[in-house]
FIBAZA-936811 format. One record per residue (C-alpha): residue in one letter; x, y, z. Coordinates in steps of 0.02 Angstrom, whole numbers, plus 50000, padded with zeros to 5 digits. Layout:
BEGIN
<mido type="a" xx="X" yy="Y" zz="Z"/>
...
END
This chain:
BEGIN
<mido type="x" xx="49462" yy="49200" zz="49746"/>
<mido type="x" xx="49396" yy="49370" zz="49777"/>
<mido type="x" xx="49305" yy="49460" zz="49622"/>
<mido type="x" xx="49227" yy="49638" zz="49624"/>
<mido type="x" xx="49140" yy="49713" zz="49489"/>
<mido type="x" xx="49079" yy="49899" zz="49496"/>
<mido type="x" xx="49078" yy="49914" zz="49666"/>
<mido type="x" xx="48984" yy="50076" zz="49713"/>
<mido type="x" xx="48945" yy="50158" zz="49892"/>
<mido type="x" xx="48888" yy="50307" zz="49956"/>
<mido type="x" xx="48865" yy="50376" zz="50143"/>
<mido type="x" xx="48708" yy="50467" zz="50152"/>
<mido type="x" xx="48709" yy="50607" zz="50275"/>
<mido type="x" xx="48570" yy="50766" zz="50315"/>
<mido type="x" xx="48688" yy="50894" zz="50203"/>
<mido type="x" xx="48745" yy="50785" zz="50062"/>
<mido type="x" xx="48772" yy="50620" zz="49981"/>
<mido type="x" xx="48952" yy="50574" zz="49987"/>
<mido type="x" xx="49027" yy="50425" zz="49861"/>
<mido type="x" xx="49161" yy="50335" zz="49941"/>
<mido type="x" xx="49180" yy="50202" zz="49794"/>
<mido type="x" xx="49150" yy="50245" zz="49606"/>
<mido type="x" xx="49157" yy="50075" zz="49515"/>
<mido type="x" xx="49291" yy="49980" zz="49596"/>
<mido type="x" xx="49321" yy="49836" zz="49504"/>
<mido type="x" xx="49468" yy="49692" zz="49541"/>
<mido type="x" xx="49530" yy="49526" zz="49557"/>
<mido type="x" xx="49599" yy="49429" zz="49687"/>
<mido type="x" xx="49684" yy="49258" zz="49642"/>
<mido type="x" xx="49691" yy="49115" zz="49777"/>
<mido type="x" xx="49824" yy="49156" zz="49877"/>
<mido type="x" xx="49867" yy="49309" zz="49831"/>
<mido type="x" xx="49917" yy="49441" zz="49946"/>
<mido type="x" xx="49827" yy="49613" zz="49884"/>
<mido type="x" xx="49856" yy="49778" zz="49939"/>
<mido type="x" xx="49727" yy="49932" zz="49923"/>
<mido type="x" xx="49815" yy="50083" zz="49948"/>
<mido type="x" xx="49798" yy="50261" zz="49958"/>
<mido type="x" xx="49781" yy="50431" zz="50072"/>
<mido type="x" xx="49659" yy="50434" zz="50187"/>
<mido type="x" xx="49447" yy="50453" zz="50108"/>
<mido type="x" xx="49536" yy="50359" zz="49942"/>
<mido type="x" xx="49379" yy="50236" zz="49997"/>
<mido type="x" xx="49489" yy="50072" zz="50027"/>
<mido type="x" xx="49421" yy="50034" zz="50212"/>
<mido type="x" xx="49256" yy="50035" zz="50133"/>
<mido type="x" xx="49285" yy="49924" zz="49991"/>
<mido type="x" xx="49357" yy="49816" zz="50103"/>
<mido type="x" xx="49201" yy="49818" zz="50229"/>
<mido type="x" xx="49097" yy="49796" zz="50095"/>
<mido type="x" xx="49192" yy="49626" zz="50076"/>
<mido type="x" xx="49159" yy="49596" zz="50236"/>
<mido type="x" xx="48982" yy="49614" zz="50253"/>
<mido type="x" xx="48992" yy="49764" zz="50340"/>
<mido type="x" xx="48937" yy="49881" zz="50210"/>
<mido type="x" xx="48792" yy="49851" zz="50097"/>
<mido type="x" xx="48851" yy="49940" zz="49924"/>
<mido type="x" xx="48741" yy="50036" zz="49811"/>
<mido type="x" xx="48774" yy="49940" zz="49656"/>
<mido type="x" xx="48897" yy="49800" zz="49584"/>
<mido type="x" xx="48939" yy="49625" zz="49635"/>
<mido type="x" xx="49065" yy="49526" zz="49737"/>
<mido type="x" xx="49123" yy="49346" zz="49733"/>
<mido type="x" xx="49204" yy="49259" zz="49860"/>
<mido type="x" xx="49269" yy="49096" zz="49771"/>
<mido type="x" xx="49126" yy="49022" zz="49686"/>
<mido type="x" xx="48993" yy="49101" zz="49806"/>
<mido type="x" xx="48921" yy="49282" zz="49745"/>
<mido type="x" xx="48915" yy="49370" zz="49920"/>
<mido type="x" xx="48839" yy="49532" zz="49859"/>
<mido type="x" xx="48747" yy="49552" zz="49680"/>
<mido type="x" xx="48638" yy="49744" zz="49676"/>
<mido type="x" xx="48589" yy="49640" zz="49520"/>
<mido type="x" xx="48502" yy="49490" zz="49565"/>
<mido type="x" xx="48473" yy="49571" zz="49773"/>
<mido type="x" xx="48588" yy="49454" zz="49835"/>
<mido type="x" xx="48676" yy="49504" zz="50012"/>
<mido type="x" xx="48747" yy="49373" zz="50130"/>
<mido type="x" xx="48772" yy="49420" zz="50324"/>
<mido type="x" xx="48953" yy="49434" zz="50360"/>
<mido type="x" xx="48971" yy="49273" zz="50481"/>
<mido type="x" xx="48885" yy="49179" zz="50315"/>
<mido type="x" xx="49061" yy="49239" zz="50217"/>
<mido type="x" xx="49195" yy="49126" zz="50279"/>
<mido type="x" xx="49302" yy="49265" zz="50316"/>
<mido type="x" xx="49419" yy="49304" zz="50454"/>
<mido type="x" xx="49464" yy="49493" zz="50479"/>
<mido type="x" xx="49579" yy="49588" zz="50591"/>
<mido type="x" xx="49530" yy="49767" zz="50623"/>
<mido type="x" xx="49636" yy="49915" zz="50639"/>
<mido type="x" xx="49617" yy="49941" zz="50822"/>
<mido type="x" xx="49609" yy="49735" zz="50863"/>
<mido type="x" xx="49460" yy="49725" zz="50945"/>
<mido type="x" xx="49510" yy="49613" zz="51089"/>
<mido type="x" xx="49406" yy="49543" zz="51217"/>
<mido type="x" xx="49466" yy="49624" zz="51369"/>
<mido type="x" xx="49369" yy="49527" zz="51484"/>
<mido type="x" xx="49430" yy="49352" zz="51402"/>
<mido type="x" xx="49576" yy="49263" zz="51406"/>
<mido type="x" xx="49697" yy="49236" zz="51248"/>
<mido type="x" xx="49612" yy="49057" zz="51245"/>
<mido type="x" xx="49439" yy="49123" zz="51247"/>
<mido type="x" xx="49482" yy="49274" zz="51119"/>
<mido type="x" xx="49545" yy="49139" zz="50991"/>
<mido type="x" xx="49418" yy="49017" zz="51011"/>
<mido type="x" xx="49260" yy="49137" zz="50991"/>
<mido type="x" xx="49241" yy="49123" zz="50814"/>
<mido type="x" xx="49253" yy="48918" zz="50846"/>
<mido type="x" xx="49099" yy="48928" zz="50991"/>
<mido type="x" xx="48971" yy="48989" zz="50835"/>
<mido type="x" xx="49042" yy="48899" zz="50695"/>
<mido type="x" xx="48915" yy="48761" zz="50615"/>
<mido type="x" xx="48952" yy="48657" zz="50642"/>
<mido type="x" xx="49005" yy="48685" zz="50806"/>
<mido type="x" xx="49176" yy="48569" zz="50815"/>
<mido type="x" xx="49201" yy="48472" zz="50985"/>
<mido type="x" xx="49275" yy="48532" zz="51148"/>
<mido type="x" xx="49428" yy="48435" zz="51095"/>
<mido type="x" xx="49460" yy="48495" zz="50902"/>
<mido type="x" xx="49433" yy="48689" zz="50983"/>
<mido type="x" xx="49580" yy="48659" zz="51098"/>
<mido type="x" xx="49667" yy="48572" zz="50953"/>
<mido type="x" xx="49637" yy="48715" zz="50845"/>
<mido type="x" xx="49671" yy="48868" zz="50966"/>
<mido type="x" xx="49833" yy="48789" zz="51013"/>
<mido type="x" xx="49879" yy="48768" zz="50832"/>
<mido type="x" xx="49847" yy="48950" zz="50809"/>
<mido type="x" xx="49946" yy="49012" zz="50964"/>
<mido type="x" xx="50102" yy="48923" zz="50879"/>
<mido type="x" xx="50078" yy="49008" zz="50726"/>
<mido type="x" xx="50081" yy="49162" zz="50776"/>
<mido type="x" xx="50205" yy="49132" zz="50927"/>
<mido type="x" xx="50100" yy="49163" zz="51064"/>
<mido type="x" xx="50139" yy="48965" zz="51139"/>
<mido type="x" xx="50107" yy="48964" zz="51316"/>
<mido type="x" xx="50020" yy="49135" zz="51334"/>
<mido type="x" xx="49841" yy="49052" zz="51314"/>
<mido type="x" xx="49786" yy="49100" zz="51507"/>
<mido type="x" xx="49843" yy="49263" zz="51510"/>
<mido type="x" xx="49723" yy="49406" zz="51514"/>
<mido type="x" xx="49717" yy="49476" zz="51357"/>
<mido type="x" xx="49741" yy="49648" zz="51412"/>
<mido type="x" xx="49909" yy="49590" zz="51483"/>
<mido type="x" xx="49985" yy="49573" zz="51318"/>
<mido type="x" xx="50099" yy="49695" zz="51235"/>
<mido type="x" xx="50057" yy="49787" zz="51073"/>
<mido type="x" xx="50144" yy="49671" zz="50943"/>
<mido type="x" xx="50061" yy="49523" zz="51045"/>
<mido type="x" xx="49901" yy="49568" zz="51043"/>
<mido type="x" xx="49901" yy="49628" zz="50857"/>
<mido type="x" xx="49967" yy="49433" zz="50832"/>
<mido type="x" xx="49821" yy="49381" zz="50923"/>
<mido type="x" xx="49700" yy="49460" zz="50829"/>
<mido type="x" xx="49776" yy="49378" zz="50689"/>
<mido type="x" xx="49777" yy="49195" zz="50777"/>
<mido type="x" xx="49581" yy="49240" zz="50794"/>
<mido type="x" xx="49559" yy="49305" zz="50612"/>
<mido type="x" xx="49630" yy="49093" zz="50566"/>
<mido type="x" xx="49589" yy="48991" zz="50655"/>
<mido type="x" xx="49410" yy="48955" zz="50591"/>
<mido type="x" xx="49506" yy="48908" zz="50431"/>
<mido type="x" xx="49429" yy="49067" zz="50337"/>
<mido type="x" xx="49431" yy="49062" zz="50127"/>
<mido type="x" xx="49497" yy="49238" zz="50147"/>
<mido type="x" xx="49586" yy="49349" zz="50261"/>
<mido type="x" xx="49538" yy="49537" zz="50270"/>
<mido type="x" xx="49664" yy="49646" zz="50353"/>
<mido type="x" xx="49609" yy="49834" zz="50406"/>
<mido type="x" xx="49789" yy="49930" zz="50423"/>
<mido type="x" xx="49824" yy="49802" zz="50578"/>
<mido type="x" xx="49995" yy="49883" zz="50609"/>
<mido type="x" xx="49950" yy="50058" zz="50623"/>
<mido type="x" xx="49959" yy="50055" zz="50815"/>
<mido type="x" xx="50138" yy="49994" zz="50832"/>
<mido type="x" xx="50276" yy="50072" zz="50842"/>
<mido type="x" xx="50399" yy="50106" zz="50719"/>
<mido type="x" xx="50520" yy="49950" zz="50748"/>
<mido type="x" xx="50379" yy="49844" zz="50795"/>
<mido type="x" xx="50278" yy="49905" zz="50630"/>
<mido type="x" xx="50422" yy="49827" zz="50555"/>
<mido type="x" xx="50451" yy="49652" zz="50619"/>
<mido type="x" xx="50277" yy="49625" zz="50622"/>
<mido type="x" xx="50254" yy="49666" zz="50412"/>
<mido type="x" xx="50379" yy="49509" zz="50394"/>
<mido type="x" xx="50299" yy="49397" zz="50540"/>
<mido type="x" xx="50117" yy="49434" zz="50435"/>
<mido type="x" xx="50185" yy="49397" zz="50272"/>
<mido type="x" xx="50249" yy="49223" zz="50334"/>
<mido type="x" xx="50123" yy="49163" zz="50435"/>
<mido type="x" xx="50005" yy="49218" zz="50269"/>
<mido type="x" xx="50128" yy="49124" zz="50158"/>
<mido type="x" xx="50141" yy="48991" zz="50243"/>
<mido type="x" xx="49946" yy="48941" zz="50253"/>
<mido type="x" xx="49933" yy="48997" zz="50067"/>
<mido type="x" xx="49770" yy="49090" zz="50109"/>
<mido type="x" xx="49692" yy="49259" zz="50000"/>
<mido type="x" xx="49710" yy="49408" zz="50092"/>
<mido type="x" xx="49641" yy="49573" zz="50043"/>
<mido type="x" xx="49746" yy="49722" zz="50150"/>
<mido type="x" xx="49697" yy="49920" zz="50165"/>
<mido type="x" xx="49857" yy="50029" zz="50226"/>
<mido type="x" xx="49892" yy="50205" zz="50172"/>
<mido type="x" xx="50085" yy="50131" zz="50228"/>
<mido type="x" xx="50184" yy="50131" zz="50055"/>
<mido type="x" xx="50318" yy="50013" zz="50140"/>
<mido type="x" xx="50205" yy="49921" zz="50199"/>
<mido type="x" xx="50129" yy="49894" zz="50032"/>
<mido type="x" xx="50303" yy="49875" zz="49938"/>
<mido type="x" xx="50363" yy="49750" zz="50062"/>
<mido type="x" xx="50209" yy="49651" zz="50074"/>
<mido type="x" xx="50127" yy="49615" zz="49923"/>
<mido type="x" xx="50105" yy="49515" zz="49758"/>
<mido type="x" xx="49995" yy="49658" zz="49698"/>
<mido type="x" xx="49963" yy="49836" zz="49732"/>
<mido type="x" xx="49806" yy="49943" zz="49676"/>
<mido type="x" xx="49815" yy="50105" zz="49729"/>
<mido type="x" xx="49673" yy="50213" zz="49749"/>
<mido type="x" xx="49607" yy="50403" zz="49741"/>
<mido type="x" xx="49429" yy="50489" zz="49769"/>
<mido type="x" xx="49353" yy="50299" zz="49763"/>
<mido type="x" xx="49455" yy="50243" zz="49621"/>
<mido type="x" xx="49591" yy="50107" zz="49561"/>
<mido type="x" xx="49713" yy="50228" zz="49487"/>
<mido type="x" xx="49861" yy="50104" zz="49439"/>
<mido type="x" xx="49868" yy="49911" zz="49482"/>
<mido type="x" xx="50023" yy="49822" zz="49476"/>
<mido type="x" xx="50173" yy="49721" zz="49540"/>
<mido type="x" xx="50254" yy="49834" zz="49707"/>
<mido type="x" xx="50416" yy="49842" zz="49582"/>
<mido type="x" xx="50290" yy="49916" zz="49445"/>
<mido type="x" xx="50204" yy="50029" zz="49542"/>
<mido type="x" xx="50382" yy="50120" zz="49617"/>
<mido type="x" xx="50487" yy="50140" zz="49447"/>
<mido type="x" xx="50345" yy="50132" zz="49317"/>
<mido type="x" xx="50208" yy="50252" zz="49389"/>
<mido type="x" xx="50066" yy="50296" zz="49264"/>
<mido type="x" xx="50022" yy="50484" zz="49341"/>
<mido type="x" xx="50110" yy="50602" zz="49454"/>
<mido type="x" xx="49987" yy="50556" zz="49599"/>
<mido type="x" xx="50055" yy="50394" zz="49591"/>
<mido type="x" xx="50231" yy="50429" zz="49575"/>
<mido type="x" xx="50214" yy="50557" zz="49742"/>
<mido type="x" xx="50114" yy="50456" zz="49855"/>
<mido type="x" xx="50228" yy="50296" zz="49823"/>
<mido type="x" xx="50382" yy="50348" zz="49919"/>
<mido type="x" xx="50477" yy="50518" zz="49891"/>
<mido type="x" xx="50491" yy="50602" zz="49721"/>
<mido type="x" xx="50560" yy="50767" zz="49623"/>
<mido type="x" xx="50445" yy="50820" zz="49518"/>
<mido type="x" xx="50518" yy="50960" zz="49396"/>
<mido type="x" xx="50361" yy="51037" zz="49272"/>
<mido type="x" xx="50415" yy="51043" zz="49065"/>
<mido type="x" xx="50352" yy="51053" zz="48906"/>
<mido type="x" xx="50392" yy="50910" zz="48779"/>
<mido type="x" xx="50517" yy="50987" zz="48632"/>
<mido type="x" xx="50552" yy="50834" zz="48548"/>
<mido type="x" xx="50524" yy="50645" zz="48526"/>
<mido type="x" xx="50617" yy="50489" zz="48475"/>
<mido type="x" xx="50587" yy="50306" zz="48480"/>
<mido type="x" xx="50418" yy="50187" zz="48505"/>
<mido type="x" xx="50281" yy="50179" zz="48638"/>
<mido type="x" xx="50383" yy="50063" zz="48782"/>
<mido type="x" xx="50546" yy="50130" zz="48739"/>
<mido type="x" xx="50536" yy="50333" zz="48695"/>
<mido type="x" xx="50625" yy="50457" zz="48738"/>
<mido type="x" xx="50584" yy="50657" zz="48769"/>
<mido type="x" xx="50665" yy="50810" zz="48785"/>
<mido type="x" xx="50595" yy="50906" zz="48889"/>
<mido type="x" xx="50635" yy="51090" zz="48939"/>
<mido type="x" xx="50609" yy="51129" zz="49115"/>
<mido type="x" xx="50687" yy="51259" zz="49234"/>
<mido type="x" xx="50836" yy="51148" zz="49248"/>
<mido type="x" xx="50873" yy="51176" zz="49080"/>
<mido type="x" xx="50820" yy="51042" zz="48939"/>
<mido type="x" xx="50805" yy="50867" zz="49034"/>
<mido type="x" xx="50836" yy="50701" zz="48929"/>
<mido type="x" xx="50692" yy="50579" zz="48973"/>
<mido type="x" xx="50603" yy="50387" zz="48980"/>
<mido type="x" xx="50427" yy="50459" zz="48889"/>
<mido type="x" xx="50270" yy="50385" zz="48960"/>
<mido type="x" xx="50165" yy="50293" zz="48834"/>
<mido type="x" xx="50033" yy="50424" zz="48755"/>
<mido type="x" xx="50155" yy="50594" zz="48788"/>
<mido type="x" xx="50168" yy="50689" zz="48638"/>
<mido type="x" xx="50268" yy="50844" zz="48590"/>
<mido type="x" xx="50212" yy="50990" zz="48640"/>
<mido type="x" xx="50151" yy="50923" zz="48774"/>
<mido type="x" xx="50140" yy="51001" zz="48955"/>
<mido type="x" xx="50220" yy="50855" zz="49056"/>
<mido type="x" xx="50286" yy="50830" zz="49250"/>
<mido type="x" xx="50446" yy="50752" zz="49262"/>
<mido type="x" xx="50491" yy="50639" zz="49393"/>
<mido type="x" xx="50657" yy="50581" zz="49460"/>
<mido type="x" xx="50698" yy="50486" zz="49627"/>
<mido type="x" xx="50786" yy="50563" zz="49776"/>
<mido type="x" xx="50914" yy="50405" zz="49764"/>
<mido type="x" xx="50926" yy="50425" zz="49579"/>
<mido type="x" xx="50999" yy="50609" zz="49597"/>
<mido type="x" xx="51197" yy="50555" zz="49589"/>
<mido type="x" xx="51318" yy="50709" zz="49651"/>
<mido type="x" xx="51429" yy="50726" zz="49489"/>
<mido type="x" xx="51598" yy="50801" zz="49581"/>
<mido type="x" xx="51689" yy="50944" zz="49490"/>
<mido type="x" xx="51590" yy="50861" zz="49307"/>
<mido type="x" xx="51516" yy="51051" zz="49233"/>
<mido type="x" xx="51386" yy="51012" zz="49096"/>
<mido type="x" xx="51336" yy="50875" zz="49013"/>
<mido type="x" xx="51157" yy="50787" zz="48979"/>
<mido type="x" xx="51055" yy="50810" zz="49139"/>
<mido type="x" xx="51191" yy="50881" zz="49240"/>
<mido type="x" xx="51152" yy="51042" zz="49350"/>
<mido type="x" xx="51205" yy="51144" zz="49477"/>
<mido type="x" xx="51160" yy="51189" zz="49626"/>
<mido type="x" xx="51185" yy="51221" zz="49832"/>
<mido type="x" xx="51143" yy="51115" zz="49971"/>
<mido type="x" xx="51008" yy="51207" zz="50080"/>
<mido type="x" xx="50985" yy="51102" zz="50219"/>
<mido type="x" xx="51042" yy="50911" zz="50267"/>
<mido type="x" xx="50947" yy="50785" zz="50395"/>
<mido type="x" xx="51058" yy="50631" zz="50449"/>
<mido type="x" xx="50943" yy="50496" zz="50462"/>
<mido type="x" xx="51036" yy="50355" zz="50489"/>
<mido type="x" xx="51042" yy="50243" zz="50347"/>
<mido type="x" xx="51049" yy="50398" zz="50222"/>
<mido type="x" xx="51097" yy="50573" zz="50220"/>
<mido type="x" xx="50956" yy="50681" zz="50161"/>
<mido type="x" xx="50982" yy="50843" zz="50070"/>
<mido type="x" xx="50888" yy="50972" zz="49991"/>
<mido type="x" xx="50973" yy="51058" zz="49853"/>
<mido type="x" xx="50909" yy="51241" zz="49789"/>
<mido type="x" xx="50942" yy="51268" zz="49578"/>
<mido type="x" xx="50863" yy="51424" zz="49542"/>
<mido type="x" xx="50683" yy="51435" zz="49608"/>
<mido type="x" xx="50683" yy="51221" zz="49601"/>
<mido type="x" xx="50735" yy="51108" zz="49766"/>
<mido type="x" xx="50783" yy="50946" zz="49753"/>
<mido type="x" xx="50769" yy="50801" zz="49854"/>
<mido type="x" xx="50917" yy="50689" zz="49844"/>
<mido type="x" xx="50956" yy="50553" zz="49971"/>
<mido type="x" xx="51165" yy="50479" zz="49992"/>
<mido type="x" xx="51268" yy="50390" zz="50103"/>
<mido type="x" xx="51266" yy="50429" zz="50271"/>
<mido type="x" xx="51445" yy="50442" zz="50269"/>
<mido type="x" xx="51443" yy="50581" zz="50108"/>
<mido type="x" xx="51528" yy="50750" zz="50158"/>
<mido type="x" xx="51400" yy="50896" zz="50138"/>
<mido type="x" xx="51353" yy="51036" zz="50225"/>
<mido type="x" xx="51226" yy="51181" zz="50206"/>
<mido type="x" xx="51291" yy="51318" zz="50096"/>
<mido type="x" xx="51394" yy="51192" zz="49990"/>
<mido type="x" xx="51395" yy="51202" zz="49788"/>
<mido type="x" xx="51380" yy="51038" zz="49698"/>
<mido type="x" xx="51340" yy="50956" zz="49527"/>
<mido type="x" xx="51193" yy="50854" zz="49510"/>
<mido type="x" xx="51169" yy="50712" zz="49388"/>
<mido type="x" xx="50995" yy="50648" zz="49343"/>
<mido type="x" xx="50997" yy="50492" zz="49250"/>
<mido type="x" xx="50900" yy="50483" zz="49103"/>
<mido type="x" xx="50853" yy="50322" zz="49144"/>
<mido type="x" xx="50774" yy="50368" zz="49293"/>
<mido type="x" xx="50692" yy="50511" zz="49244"/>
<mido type="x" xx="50491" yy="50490" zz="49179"/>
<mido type="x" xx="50398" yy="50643" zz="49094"/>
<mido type="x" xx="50229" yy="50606" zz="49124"/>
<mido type="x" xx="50060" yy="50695" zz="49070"/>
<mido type="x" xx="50015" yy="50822" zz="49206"/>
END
């Protein structure tokens, strides 16, 4: 449904020329839900504008369904309101002086062709339901709370029936509990009408919980595309594997090899001691590698001394955070993120035994 192919734009300022997107490329199937994310400058707001019609690239191509919206090729570049797109920005951009009524049913008062006073009403009301803003269609818009105007935006963003929906990190202004019933609200209502959306956050639960497909982005690149499941246990580079949630990462050097690409293993010395390991495809021995392990992959081994992947080591400081105790445990000059039950017994100062998986641990090329 969407299609981009060497996308390429650059801001163009008095001191220097700065490219936000080196050669994008992607692909969007119909109904698809499609996350770009990455750290802030990673260039995903602009690809996304530039999908809108907001932007007019440098170079490349984009498809909307069968219609090429932008071609640096053949000079093709068709005005945003010719797109057929419905987009909800990061900070809403509500009508203040309109009603919830009015705010919805703006993008109905300049479609062509312009539907009757009768199908708008149908339509608007429609929309309201969806998003579960029934009987709120007189209030001022201002009145609204946070979560209800972010829905609103998103009643607006549908209800011209658009071939795609372009979302601009539409949660960022909520708060925390909010943030999160509104990331399952979105995904429904989206389900439900089946329709492609294309969605910038630099959230990485937002991503995770909220997509069919993640591409995550750095300096203006796709680094690593995937499945959310993918992208959290199978990272392809240690940017990945840090910006995607929490992660140790413990520096080596490969000392020996066994097995085939998809199923090798390493050993890998580090200042643990020498770490068994899942190999990432193209590691070879010798090599100078970063291996990662998750904070709830880190298993406290009791009174166990030794063993593969066991170490040593004392709790430095603890932060109860509700659902999880987090700790950080000192081994040498190395800390260690580890996350357990809230209920586990550990203080500051205690020694324990740490067991990293080999499973769960990934030497990857630095």
């Amino acid at each position: 449904m969407i299609r981009i192919r060497n996308l390429r734009m650059s801001y163009h300022t008095a001191q220097a020329d700065q490219q936000a997107v080196k050669g994008v490329s992607l692909d969007v199937p119909e109904g698809a839900f499609y996350t770009l994310l990455g750290p802030s400058g990673c260039g995903k707001t602009t690809t996304l504008r530039c999908v809108a019609g907001l932007e007019r690239p440098d170079e490349g191509e984009i498809a909307i369904g069968d219609q090429i919206v932008f071609s640096s090729e053949r000079k093709v570049f068709v005005p945003p309101h010719e797109r057929n797109i419905g987009m909800v920005f990061q900070s809403y951009a509500i009508w203040p002086h309109m009603s919830v009524f009015e705010n919805i049913a703006f993008p109905l008062r300049y479609k062509k062709p312009k539907p009757s006073s009768s199908e708008v009403r149908e339509r608007v009301m429609r929309a309201l339901a969806l998003v579960r803003l029934d009987g709120l269609q007189d209030r001022p818009a201002p009145y609204l709370s946070g979560g209800q105007q972010q829905r609103l935006a998103v009643a607006r963003a549908l209800v011209a029936e658009p071939r795609v929906l372009l979302l601009d990190e539409p949660l960022s202004n909520l708060d925390a509990k909010l943030r999160d019933e509104m990331r399952l609200e979105l995904r429904e209502v989206v389900a439900r009408l089946k329709v492609t959306t294309l969605f910038v956050t630099h959230e990485q639960i937002e991503a995770l919980t909220m997509s069919d497909t993640i591409a995550v982005m750095r300096d203006g690149m796709i680094v690593q595309e995937g499945a959310p499941g993918d992208i959290y246990a199978k990272p392809t580079q240690p940017f990945v594997a840090d910006f995607i949630g929490r992660t140790n990462m413990i520096a080596g050097r490969v000392v020996a090899l066994s097995g085939r690409n998809g199923a090798r293993q390493a050993s890998v010395e580090t200042a643990l001691g020498t770490l068994q390991c899942r190999a990432q495809d193209g590691v070879a021995d010798g090599d100078t590698v970063a291996v990662t392990v998750r904070p709830e992959n880190v298993a406290v081994a009791g009174d166990a001394q030794g063993g593969a992947n066991t170490v040593a080591g004392t709790i430095e400081n603890t932060v109860f955070l509700g659902n999880m105790l987090d700790c950080i445990v000192a081994i040498g000059g190395e800390r260690l993120h580890i996350q357990l039950h809230p209920s586990t017994a550990l203080a500051r100062g205690v020694h324990v035994n740490l067991r990293l998986p080999a499973e769960h641990c990934l030497a990857m090329r630095r």
